[in-house]
C-alpha positions as CSV (number, residue, x, y, z in Angstrom):
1,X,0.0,0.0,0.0
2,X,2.8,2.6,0.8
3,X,4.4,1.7,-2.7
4,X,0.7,2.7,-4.3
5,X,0.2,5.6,-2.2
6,X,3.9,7.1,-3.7
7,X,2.5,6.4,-7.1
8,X,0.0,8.7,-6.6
9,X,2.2,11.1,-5.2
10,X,4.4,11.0,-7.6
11,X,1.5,11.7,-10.1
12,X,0.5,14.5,-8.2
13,X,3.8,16.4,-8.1
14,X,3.8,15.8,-12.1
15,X,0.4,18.0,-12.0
16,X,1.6,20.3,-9.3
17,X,4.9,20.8,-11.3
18,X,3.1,22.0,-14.6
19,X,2.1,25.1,-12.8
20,X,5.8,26.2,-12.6
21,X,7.1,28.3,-15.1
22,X,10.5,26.5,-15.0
23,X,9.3,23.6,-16.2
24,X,8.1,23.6,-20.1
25,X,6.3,21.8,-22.0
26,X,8.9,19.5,-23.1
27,X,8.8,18.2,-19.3
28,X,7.2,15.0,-20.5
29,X,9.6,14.5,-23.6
30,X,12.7,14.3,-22.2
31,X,11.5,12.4,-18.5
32,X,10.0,9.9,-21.1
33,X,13.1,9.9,-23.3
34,X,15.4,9.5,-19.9
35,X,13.0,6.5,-19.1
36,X,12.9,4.9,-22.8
37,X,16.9,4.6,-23.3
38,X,18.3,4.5,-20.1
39,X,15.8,3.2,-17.4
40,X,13.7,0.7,-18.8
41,X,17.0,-0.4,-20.4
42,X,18.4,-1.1,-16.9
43,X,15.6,-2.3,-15.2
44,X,15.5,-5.2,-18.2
45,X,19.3,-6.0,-17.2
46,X,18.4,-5.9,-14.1
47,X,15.4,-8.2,-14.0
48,X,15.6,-10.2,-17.1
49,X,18.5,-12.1,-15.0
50,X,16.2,-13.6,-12.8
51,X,13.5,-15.1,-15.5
52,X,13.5,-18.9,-15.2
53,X,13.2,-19.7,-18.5
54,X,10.4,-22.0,-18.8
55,X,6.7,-22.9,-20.5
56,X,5.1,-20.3,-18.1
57,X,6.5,-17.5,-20.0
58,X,4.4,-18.0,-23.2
59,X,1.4,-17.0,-21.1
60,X,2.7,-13.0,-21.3
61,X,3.9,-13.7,-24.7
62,X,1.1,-14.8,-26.1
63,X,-1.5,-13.1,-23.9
64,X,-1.5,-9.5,-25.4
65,X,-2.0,-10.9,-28.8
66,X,-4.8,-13.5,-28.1
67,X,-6.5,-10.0,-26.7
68,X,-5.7,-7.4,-29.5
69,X,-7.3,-10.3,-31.9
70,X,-10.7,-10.1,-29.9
71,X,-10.5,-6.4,-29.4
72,X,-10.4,-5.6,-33.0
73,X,-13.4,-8.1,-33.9
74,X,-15.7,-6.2,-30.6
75,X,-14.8,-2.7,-32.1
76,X,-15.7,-4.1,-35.7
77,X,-18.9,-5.2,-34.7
78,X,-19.5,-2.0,-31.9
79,X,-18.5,0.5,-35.1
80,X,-21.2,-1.7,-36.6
81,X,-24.1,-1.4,-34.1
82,X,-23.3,2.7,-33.0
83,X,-22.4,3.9,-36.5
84,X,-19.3,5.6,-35.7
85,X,-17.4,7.0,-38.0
86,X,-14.1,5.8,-39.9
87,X,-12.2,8.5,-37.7
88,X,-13.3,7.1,-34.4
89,X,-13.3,3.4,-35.4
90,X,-9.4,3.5,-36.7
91,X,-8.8,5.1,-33.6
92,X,-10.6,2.8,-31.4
93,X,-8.2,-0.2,-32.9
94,X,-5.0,2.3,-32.5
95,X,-5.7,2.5,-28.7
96,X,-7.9,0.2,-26.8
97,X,-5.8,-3.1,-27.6
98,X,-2.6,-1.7,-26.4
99,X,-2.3,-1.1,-22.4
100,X,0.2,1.1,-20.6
101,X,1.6,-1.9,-19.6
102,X,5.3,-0.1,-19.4
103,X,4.9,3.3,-18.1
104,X,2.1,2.3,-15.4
105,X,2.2,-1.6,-15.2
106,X,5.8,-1.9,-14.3
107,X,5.3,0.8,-10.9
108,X,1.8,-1.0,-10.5
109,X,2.8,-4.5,-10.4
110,X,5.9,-3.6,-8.6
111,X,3.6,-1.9,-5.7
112,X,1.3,-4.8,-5.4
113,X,3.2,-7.8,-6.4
114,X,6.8,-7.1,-5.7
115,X,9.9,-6.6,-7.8
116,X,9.8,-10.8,-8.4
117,X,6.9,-10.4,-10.6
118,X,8.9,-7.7,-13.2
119,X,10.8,-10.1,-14.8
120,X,7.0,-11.3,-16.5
121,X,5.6,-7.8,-16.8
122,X,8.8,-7.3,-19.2
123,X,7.7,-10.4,-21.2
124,X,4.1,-8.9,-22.2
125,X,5.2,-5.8,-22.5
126,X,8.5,-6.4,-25.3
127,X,7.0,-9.0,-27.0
128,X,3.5,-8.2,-26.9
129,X,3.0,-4.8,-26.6
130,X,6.0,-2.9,-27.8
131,X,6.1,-5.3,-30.5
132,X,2.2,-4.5,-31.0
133,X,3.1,-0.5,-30.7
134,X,5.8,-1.1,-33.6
135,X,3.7,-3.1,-36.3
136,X,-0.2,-3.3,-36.1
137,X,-0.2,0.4,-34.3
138,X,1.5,1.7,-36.7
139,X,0.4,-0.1,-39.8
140,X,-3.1,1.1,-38.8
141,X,-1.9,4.4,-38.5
142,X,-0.9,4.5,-42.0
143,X,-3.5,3.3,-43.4
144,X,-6.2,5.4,-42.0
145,X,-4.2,8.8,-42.0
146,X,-4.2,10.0,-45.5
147,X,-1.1,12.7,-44.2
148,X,1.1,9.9,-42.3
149,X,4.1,7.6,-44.1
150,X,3.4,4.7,-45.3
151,X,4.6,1.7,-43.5
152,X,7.1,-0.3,-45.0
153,X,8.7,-3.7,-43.7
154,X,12.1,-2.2,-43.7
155,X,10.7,0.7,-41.2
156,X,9.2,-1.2,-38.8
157,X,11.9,-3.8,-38.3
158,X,14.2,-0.5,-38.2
159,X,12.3,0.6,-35.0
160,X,12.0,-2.7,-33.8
161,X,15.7,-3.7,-33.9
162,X,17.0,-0.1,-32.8
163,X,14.5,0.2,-29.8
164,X,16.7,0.2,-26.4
165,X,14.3,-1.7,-24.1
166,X,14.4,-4.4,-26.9
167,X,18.2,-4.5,-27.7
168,X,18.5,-4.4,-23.6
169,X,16.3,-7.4,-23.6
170,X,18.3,-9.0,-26.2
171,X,21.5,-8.5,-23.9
172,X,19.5,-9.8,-21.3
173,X,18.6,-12.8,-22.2
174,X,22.4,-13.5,-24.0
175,X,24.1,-12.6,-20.5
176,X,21.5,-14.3,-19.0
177,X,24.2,-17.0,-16.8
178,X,26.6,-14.7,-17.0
179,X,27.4,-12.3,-13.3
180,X,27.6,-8.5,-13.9
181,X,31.0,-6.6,-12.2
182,X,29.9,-4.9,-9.0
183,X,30.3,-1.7,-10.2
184,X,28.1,-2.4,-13.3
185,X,25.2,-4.1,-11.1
186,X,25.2,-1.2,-8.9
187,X,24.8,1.3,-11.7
188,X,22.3,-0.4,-13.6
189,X,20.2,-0.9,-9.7
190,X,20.3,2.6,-9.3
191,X,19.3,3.6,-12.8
192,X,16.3,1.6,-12.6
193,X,15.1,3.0,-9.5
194,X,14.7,6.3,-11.3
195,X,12.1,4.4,-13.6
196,X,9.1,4.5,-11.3
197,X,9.2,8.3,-9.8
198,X,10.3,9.8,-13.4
199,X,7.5,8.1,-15.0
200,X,4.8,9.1,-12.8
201,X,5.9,12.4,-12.6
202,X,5.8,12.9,-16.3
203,X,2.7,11.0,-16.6
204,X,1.0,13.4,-14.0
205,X,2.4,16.9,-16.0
206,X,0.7,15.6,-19.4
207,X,-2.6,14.5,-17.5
208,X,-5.6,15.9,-19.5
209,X,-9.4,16.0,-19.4
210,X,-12.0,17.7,-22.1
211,X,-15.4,16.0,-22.9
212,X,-16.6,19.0,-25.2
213,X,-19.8,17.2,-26.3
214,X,-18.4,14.1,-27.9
215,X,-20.6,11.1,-28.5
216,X,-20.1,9.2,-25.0
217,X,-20.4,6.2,-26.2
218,X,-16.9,5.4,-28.1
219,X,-15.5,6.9,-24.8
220,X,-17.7,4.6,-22.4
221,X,-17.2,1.0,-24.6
222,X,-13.7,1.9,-25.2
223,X,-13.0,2.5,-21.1
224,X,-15.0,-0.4,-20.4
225,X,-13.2,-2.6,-23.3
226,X,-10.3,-2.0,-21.9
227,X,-10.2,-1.3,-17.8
228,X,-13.0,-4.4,-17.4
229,X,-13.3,-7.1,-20.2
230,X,-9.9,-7.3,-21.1
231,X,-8.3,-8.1,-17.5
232,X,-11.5,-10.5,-17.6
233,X,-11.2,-12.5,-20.8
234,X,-7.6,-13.0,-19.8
235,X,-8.5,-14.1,-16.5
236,X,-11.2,-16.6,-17.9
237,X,-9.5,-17.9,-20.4
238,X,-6.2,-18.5,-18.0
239,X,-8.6,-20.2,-15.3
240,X,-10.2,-22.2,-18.1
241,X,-7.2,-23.4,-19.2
242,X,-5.9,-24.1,-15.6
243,X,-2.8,-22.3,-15.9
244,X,-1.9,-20.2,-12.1
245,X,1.0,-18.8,-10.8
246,X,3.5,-15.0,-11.2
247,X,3.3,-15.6,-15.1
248,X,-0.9,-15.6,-14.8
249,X,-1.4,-12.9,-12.2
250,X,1.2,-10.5,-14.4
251,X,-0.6,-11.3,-17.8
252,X,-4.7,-10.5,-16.1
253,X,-3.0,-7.3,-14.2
254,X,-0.8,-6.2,-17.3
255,X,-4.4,-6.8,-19.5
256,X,-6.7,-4.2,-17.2
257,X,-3.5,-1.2,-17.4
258,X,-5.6,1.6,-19.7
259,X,-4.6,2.8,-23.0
260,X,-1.0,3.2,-23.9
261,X,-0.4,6.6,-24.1
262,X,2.1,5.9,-27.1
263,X,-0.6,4.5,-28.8
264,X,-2.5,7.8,-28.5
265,X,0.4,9.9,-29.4
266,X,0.1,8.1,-33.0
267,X,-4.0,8.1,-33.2
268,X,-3.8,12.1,-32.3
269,X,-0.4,12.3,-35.0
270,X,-2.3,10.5,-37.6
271,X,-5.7,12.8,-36.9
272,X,-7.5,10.2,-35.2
273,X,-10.3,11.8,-33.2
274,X,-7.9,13.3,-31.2
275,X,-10.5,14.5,-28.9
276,X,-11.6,11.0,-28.2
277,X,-8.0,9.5,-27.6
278,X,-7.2,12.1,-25.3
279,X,-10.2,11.5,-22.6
280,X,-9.5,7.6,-23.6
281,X,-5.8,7.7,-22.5
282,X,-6.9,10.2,-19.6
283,X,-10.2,8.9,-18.2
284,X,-8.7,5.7,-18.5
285,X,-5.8,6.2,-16.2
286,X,-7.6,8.5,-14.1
287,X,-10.0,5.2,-13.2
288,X,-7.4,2.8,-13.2
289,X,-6.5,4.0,-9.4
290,X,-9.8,2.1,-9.1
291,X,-10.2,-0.6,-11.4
292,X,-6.4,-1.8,-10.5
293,X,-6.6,-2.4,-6.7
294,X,-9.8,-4.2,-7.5
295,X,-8.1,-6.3,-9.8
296,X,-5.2,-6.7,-7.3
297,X,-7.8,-8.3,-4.5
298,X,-9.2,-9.9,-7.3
299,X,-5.8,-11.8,-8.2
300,X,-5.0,-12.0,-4.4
């Protein structure tokens, strides 16, 4: 409980903090960038160690993709039944089937499962969600945006294979029996302790909320899609399969984070109902300080 009650500070100094002139806009940019190539980076060195490579370990692989599969066909056949338009559809798919399973599951899971259940979190989120992010976000993105570049095999490998969190994860798992130097474990322990405050700082500055008289009910399925049937088809489907254990519990919690705010950011570039992805990634995370203890006691 203390580690969840300094998530929440560390939110609300990111808000508090956007009301000093010192700090710009860019705030956000560079904590995130800070995060992306040297943080996360060293938290997967750290923590990627300590994986027991086993059959457990396909259940956050393969988890985030079984689930983008049956998001896509729900906001098919929602687009269907609501009549919403191409602009809100294609945005729907950008979002709701990726979770912020980095920048908010990693503190999350560390402040209600410990820092032995990491080692899965980073699983789901490199090979299912960044992965995810990289290719069907993107692709998507590209297709629906008549202004954004075309997608090309060659690009997305490109950002795949020059990504830090993944080439840390490849060094990971290649070092994986080997024991760092001292110096170099204590410098990658520290660094990753900065992951958790910078990222809830920054994701407290950009925090955001506008209705304006949108149609509430793109906002309402897509919240509900993705902070209460997600977590709950992967929970099903890992109980009907009779599958328990750190692997399990990180998939379900990883599957009820909300939106990824990445994904937003290429939605809102590509002129996605911007609108709509905003109060998505927003609202979303705004009620996930509910929905995630709930799951937590759920899980427990």
């Amino acid at each position: 409980m203390d580690n969840f009650l300094l998530i929440l500070l560390y939110l609300a100094i990111g808000v508090g903090i956007r009301f000093i002139p010192k700090f710009s806009q860019d705030t956000p940019a560079v904590l995130n960038a800070f995060v992306l190539y040297i943080a996360l980076p060293a938290l997967i060195l750290q923590k990627i160690p300590a994986l027991t490579l086993s059959s457990a370990l396909l259940i956050p692989a393969v988890t985030p993709w079984v689930l983008l599969l049956i998001v896509v066909a729900l906001v098919l056949l929602l687009s269907k039944i609501f009549q919403w338009s191409r602009e809100v559809t294609a945005a729907l798919l950008i979002v709701l089937p990726l979770g912020n399973t980095s920048f908010l599951g990693f503190p999350m899971i560390e402040a209600f499962f410990g820092g032995d259940h990491l080692p899965y979190a980073l699983i789901y989120d490199q090979v299912g969600s960044f992965v995810a992010l990289a290719t069907y976000s993107t692709i998507l993105a590209a297709a629906f945006s008549p202004s954004a570049e075309k997608a090309t095999v060659k690009s997305i490998s490109l950002k795949i294979l020059t990504f830090p969190p993944f080439l840390a994860l490849v060094a990971a798992l290649l070092l994986k029996n080997t024991t760092y130097p001292s110096f170099f474990q204590a410098l990658i322990d520290n660094l990753a302790q900065t992951l958790v405050p910078l990222i809830m700082v920054a994701v407290g500055f950009t925090l955001r909320f506008s209705l304006g008289g949108e149609r509430l009910s793109p906002l309402v399925s897509g919240i509900s899609i993705k902070l209460i049937l997600m977590p709950l088809l992967a929970y099903a489907g890992c109980y009907a399969l009779g599958l328990e254990g750190k692997a399990v519990t990180v998939s379900v919690f990883e599957a009820a984070m909300p939106p990824m705010i990445s994904a937003g950011a290429i939605a809102i570039m590509a002129g996605l109902a911007p609108r709509l992805v905003g109060n998505l990634v927003g609202f979303g995370l705004l009620l996930s300080f509910v929905t995630l203890p709930v799951w937590y006691w759920i899980l427990s």
